[in-house]
VEXDREN-2710 file (C-alpha; in Angstrom, 1 decimal):
% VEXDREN-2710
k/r/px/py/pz
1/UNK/0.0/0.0/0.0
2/UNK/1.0/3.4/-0.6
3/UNK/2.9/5.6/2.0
4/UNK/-0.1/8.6/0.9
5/UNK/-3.2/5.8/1.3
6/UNK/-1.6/4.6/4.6
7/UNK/-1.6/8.3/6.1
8/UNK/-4.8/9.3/4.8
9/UNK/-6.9/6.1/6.7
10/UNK/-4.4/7.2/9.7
11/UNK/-6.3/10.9/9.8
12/UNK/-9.6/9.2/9.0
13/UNK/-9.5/6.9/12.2
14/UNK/-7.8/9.7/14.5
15/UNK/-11.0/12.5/13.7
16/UNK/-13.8/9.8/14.3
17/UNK/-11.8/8.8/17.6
18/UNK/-12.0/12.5/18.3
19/UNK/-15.9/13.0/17.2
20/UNK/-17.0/10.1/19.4
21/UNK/-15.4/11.5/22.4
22/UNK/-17.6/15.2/22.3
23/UNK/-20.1/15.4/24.5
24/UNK/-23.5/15.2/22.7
25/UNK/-26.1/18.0/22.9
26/UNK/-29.7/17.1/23.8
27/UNK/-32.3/18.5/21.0
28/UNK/-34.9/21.3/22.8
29/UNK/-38.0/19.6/23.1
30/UNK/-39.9/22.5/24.2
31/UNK/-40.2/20.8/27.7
32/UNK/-38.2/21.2/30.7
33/UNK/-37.5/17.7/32.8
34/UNK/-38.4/18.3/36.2
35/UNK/-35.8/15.6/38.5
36/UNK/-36.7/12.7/40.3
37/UNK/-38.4/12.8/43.6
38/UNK/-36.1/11.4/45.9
39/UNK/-38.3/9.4/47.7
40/UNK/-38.5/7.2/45.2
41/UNK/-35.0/6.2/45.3
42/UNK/-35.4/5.0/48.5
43/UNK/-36.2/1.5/49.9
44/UNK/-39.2/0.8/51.6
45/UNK/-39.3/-0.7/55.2
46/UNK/-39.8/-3.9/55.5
47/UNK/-42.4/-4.5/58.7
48/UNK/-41.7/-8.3/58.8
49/UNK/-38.3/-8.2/59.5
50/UNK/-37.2/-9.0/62.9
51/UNK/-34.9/-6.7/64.3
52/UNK/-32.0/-7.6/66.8
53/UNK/-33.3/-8.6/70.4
54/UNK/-35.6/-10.4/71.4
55/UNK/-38.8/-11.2/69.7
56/UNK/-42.0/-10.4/71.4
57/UNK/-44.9/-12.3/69.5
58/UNK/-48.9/-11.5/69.8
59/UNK/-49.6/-14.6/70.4
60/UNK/-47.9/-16.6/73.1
61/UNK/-48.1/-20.4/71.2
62/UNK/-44.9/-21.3/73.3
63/UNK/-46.1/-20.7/76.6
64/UNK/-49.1/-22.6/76.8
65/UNK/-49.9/-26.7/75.9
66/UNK/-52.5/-27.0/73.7
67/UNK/-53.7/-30.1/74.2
68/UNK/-55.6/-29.5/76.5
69/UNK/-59.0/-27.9/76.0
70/UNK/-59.6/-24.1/77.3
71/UNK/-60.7/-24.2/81.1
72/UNK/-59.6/-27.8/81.5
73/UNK/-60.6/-29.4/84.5
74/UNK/-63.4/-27.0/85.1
75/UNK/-66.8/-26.6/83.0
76/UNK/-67.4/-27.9/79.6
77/UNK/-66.6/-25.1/77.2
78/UNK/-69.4/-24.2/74.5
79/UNK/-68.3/-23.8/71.1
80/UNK/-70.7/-22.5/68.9
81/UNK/-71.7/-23.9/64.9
82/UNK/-73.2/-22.2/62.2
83/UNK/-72.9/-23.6/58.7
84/UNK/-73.2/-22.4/55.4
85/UNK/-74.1/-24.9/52.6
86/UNK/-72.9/-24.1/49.2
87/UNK/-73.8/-27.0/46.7
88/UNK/-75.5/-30.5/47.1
89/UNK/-73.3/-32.3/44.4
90/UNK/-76.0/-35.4/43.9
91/UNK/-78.0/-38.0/45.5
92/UNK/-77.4/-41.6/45.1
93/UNK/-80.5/-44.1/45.4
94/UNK/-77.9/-47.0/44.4
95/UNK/-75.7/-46.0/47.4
96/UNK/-78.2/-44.6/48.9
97/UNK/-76.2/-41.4/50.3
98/UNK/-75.6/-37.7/49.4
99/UNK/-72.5/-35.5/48.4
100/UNK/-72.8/-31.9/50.3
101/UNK/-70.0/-28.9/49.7
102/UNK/-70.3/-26.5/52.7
103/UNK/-68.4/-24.0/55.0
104/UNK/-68.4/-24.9/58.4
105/UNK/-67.5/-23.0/61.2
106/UNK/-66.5/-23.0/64.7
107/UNK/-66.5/-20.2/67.9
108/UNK/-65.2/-20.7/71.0
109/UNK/-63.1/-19.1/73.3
110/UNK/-59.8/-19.5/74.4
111/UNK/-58.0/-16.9/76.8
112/UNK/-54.7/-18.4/76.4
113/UNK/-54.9/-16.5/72.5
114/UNK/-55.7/-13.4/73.8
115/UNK/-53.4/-10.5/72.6
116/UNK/-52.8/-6.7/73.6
117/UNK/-54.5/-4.3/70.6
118/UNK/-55.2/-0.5/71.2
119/UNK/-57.7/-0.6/68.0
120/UNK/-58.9/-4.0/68.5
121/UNK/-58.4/-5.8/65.5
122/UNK/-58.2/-9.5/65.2
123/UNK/-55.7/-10.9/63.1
124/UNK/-56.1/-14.0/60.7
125/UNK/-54.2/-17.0/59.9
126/UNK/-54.4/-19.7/57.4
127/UNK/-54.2/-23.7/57.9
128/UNK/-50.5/-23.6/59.7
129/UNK/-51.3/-22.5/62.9
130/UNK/-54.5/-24.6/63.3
131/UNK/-51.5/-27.4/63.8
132/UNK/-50.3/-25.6/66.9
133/UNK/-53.0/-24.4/69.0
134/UNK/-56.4/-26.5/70.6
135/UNK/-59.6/-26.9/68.1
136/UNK/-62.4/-28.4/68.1
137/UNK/-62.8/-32.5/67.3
138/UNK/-65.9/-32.2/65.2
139/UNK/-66.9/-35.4/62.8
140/UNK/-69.4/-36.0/60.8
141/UNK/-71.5/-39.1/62.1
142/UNK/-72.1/-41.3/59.1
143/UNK/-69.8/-40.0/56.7
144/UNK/-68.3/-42.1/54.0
145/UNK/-66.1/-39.8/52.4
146/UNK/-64.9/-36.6/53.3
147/UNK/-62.1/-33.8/52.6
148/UNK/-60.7/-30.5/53.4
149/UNK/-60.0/-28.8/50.0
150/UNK/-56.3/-27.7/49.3
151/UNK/-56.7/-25.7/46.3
152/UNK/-54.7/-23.6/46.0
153/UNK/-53.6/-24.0/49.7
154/UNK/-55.7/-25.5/52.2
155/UNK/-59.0/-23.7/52.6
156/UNK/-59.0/-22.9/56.5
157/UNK/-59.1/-20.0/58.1
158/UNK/-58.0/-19.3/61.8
159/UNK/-59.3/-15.7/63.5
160/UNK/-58.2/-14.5/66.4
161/UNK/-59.7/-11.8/68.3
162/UNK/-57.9/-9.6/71.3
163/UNK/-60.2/-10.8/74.0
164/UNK/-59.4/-14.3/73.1
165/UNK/-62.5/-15.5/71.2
166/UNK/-61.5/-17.5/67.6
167/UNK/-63.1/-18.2/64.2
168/UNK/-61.9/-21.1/62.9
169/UNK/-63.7/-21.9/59.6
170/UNK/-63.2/-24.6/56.6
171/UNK/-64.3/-25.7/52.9
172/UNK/-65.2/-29.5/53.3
173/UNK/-67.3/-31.9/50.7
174/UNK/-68.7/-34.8/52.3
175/UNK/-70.4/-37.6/51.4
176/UNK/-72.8/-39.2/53.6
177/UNK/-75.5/-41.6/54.3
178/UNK/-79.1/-40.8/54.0
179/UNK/-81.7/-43.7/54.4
180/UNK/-84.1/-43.4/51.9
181/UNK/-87.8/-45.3/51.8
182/UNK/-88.6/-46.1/48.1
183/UNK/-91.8/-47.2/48.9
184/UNK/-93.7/-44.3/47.0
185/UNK/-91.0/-44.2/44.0
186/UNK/-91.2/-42.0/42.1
187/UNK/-93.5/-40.0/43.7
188/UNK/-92.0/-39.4/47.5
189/UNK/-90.3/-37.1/49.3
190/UNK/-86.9/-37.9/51.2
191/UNK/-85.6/-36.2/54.2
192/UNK/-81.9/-36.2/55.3
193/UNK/-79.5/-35.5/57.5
194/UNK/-76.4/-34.2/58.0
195/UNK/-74.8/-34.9/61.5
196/UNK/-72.0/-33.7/63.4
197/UNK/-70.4/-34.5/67.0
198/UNK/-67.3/-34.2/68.6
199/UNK/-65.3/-37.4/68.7
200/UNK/-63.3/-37.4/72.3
201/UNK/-65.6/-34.8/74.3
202/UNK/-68.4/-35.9/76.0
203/UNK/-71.1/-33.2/77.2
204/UNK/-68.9/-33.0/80.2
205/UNK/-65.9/-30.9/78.3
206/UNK/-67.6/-29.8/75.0
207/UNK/-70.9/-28.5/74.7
208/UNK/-72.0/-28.0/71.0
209/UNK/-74.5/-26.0/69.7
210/UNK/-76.0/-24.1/66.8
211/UNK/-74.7/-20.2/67.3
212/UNK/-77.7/-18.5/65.8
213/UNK/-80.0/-21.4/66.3
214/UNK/-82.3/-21.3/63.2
215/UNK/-80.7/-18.7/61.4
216/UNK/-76.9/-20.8/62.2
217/UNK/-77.7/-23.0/58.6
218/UNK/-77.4/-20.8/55.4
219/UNK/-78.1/-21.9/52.0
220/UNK/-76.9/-21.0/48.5
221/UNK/-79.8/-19.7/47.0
222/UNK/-78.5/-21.3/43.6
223/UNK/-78.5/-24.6/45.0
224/UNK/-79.6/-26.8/42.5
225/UNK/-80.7/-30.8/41.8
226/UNK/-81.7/-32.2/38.4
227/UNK/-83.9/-34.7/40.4
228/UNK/-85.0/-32.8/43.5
229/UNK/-87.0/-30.2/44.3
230/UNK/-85.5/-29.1/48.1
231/UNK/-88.1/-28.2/49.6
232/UNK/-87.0/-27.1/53.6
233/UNK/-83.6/-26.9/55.4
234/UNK/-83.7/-27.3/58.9
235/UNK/-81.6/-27.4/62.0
236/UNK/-81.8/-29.9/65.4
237/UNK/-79.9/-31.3/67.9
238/UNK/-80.0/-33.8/70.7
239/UNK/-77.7/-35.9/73.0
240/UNK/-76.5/-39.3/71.8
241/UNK/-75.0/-41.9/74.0
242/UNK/-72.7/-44.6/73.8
243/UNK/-72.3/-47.2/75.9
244/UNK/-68.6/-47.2/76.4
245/UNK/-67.7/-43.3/76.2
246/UNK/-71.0/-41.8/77.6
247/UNK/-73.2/-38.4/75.9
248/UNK/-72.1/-36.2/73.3
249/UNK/-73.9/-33.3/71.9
250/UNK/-74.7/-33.8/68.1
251/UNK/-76.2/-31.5/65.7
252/UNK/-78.1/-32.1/62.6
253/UNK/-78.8/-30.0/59.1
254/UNK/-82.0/-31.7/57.9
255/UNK/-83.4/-31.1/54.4
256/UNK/-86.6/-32.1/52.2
257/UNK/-86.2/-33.2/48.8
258/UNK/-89.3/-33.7/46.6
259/UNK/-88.5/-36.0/43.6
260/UNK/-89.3/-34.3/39.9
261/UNK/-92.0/-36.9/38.7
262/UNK/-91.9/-35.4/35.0
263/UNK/-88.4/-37.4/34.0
264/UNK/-90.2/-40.7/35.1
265/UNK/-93.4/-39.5/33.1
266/UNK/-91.3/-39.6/29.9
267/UNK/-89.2/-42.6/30.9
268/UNK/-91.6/-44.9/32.4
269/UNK/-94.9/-44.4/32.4
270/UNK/-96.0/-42.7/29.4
271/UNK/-94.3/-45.8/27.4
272/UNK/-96.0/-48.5/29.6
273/UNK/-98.9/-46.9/28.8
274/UNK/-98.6/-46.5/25.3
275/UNK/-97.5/-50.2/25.4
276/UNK/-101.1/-51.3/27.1
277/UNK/-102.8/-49.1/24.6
278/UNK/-100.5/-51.3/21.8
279/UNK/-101.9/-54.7/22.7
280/UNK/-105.6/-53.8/22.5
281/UNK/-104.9/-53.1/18.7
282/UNK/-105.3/-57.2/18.4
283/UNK/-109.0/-57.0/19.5
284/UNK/-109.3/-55.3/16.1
285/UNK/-107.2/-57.8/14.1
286/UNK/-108.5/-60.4/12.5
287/UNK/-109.3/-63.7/14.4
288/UNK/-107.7/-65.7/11.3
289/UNK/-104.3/-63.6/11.4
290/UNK/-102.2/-65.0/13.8
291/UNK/-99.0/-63.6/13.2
292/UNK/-99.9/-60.6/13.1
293/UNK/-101.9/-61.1/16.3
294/UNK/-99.1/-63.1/18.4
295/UNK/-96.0/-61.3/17.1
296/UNK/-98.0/-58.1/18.5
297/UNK/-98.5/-59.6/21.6
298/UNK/-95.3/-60.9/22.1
299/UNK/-93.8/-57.4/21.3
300/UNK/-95.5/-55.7/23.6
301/UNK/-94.8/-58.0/26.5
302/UNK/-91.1/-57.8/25.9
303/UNK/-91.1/-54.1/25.3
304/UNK/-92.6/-54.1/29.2
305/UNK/-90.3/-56.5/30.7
306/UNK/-87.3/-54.2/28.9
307/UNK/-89.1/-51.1/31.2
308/UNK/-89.1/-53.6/34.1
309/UNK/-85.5/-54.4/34.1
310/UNK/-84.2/-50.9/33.5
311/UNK/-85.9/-48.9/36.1
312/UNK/-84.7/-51.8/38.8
313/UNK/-81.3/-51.2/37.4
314/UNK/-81.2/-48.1/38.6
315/UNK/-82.8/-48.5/42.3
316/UNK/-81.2/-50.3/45.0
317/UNK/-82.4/-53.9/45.4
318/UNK/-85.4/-53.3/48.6
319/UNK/-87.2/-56.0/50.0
320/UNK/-90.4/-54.7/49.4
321/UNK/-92.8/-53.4/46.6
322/UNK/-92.0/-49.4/45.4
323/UNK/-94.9/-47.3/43.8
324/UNK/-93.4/-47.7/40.1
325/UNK/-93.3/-51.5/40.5
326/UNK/-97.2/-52.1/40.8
327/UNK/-97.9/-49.7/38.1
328/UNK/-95.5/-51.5/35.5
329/UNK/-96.2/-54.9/37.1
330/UNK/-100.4/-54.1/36.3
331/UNK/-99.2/-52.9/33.2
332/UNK/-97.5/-55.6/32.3
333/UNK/-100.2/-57.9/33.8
334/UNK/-102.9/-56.2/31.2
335/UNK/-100.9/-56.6/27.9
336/UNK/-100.8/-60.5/29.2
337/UNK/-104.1/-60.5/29.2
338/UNK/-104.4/-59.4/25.9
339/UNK/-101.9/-62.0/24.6
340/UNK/-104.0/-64.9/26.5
341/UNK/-107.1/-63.2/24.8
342/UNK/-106.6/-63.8/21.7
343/UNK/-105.2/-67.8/22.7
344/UNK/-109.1/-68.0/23.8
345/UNK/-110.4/-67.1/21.1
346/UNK/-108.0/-68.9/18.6
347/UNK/-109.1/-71.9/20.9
348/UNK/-112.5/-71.4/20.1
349/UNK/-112.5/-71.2/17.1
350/UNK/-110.8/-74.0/16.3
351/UNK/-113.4/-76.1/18.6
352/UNK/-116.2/-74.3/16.6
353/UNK/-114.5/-75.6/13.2
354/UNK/-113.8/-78.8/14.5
355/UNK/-117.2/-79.4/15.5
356/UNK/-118.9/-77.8/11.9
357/UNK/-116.7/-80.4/10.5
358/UNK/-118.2/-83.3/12.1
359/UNK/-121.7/-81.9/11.3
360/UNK/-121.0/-81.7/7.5
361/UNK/-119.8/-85.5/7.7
362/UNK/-122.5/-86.8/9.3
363/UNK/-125.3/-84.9/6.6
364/UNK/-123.2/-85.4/3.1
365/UNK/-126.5/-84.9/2.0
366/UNK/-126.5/-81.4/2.2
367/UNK/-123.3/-80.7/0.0
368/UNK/-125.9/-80.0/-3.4
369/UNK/-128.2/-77.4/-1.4
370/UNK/-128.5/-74.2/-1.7
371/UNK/-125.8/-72.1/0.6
372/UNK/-129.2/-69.8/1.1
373/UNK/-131.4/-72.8/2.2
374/UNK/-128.5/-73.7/4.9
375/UNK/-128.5/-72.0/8.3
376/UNK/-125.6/-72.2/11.3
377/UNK/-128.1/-72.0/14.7
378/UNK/-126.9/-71.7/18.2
379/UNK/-129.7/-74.3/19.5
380/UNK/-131.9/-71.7/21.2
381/UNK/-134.4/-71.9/18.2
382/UNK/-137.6/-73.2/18.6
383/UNK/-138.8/-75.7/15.5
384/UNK/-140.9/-72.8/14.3
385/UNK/-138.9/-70.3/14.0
386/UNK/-136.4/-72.5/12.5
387/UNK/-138.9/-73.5/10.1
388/UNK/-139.7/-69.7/9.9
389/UNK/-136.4/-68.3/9.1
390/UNK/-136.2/-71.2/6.1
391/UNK/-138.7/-69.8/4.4
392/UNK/-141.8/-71.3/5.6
393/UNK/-144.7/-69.8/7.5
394/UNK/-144.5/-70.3/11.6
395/UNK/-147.9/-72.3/11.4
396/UNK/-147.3/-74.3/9.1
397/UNK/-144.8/-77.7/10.6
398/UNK/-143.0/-80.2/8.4
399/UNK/-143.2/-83.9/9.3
400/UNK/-139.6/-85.1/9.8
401/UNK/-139.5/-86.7/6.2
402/UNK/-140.8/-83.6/4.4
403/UNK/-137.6/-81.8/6.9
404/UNK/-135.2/-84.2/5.7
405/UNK/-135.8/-84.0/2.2
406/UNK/-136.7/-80.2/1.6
407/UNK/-134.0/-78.4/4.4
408/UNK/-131.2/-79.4/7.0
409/UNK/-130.7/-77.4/9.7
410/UNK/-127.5/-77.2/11.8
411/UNK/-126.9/-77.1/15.0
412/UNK/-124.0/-75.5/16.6
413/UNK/-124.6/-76.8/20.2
414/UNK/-127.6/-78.4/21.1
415/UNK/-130.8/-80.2/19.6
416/UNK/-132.8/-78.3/22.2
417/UNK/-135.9/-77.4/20.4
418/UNK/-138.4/-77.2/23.3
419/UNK/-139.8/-73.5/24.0
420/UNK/-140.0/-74.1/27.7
421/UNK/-136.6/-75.0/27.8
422/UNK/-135.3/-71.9/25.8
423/UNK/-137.2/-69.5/28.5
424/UNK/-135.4/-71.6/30.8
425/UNK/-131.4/-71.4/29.9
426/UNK/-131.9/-67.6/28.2
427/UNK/-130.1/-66.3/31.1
428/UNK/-127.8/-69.2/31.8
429/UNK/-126.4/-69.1/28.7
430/UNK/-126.2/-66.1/28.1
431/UNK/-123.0/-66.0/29.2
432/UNK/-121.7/-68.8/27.5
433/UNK/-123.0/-68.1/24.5
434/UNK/-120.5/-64.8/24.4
435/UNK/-117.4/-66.9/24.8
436/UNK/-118.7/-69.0/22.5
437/UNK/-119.2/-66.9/19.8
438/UNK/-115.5/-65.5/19.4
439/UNK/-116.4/-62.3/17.8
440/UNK/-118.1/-61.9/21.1
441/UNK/-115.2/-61.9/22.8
442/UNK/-113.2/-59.3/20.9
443/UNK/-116.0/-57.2/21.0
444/UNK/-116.5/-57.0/25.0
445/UNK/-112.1/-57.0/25.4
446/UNK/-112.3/-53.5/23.2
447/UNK/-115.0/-52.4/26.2
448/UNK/-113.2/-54.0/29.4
449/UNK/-109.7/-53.4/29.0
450/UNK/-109.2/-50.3/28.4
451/UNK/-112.1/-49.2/31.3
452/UNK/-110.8/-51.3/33.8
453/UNK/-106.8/-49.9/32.8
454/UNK/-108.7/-46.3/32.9
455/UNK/-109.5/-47.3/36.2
456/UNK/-106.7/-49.0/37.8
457/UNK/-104.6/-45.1/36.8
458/UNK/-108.0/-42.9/38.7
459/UNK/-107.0/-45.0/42.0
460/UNK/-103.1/-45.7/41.3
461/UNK/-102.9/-41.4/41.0
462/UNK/-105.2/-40.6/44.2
463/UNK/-103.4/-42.7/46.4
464/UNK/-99.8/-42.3/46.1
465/UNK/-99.7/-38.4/44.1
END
């Protein structure tokens, strides 16, 4: 490279070294830039720290054991209850028990927490000091499940007040058992109960009871059941004892539930009905069809036991009869009926054939007569109006060869041709002529079943609605 090149980059590098080292002038924005407050720059104090010397807590946890209840020794401390329910999560029939998400909480007083305060304010803890100082052994009686919830952190809350008294409050779901009679499913009402008791203190060192008595149980006013209408919550108590341990104080949260009937109106009435309604179609089917007439029956008596199996599924297996289970079981009994119906009257039938049958054998004579000169009678006929309703006059009477060669008539059950006698068995057979005649008895099913079925609902509904 040139010795001229060489000196001229030289220069080049030595002014931009110089440039770059000049302090740089601020453009005038028009605005002048007040300084910092100072106070800003400065650290905040930090209250929790402890400070040389020696600590002097609030609350003197160290100098007290606390496992022993306030007042030991003298009389039986009351701690008060008031609860506040915020969801029932579901009712089991199965199982038959309930899930319940509440608040509960506890008030007592213990002087060993008390604390110097010039404004009197309490102060409040979460679940860490509950570990350290006396609470209450509350259960629930019962129970078959049951939790504290921990989400985020454990949902407890410890409040201390100066003069000693304490909140202690928690978030628990519990499951627990509720006895249930089924014996007006699905139209009853259940009541239970919620119970809760201390588990080592007797009445003699823990006296529980409801802090606002009435007004101690609070609901959510958005509580909610697909299947349940609740009707009433309630609060009682009472002693329990035990034979081993002696009395304890227990308190209860009753509530009503009334059952929604209008689910069990889609799901298993309206289609037993509509199958009873199904089978009376074969009084209107012809005799001679008997497919048509049995596979209809069949149908409809499996489609019922299909609704007889699925609702017992579902309930838990009691040893005696519920309100659902006579309505399906009288359901089911009347499409049965209708199904043994028509086996009478295909029975009949075939007797009534059998025995035409036997008739035309025994007078081959009469295969060249007129179909118009032939009459099927039921043997209630006199000889004149037989001899009437041939064609011939009431007075005037055929010998027995002029009858033989001019008309046959046929009998269907009897020879009976006296008058006296027919006066006679009028009303006896009366009756047995309708299940003779089979058209008889199709005719007075479409009449009786569906009256007595109309029936059987008017007193099923008045009883147990």
């Amino acid at each position: 490279m040139p010795y001229f090149t060489r000196l001229i980059l030289f220069l080049f590098c030595l002014a931009a070294l110089v440039e770059s080292r000049k302090p740089k002038r601020r453009r005038w924005t028009g605005q002048l830039e007040m300084p910092k407050p100072s106070h800003l720059y400065k650290k905040n104090l930090d209250v929790t720290k402890i400070h040389k010397g020696k600590p002097q807590p609030l609350l003197r946890v160290e100098d007290h054991d606390f496992s022993m209840r306030p007042a030991f020794g003298g009389p039986a401390i009351p701690v008060g209850v008031d609860v506040q329910v915020e969801s029932l999560d579901s009712i089991s029939e199965v199982d038959m028990d309930f899930t319940m998400t509440l608040y509960l909480r506890h008030y007592w007083k213990d002087e060993r927490l008390a604390f110097p305060s010039t404004n009197n304010k309490s102060m409040t803890f979460d679940g860490r000091l509950v570990k350290k100082i006396w609470v209450p052994d509350v259960f629930f009686v019962h129970s078959k499940r049951s939790f504290t919830h921990d989400t985020t952190t454990d949902n407890i809350m410890l409040r201390v007040f100066p003069d000693g008294h304490v909140l202690y409050s928690m978030r628990i779901t519990v499951t627990a058992m509720c006895n249930m009679d089924f014996s007006h499913f699905p139209l009853d009402s259940q009541t239970c109960s919620l119970e809760l008791e201390s588990y080592a203190y007797t009445d003699e060192d823990l006296m529980l009871y409801w802090k606002n008595g009435d007004e101690s149980l609070k609901t959510d006013e958005k509580i909610s059941l697909s299947q349940f209408l609740i009707q009433k919550f309630h609060t009682t108590s009472r002693l329990a004892f035990y034979s081993s341990t002696g009395w304890y104080n227990r308190l209860y949260i009753n509530f009503t539930l009334r059952r929604h009937i209008f689910f069990f109106l889609l799901q298993t009435y309206f289609p037993a009905t509509l199958m009873v309604m199904l089978s009376w179609v074969s009084f209107w089917i012809d005799r001679r069809a008997v497919p048509a007439r049995v596979s209809l029956g069949i149908t409809t008596v499996l489609t019922m036991s299909t609704i007889i199996t699925g609702v017992n599924a579902s309930m838990p297996r009691v040893s005696y009869i519920k309100a659902v289970d006579i309505y399906l079981w009288v359901s089911f009994v009347f499409v049965f009926l209708s199904v043994l119906e028509y086996a009478a009257v295909n029975y009949l039938t075939t007797v009534q054939e059998r025995k035409e049958r036997k008739l035309r054998e025994k007078f081959p004579c009469t295969c060249g007569m007129l179909h118009s000169r032939t009459m099927m009678l039921d043997g209630s006929y006199t000889e004149s109006e037989a001899n009437s309703l041939a064609g011939y006059p009431r007075s005037h009477i055929l010998t027995e060869e002029e009858r033989q060669d001019k008309i046959v008539v046929h009998l269907a059950v009897s020879n009976e041709s006296n008058s006296s006698r027919k006066k006679g068995l009028l009303k006896g057979q009366m009756g047995l002529r309708i299940f003779q005649n089979t058209h008889a008895i199709d005719k007075y099913s479409r009449l009786i079943f569906p009256a007595s079925y109309i029936f059987f609902n008017l007193i099923y509904w008045s009883v147990f609605s």
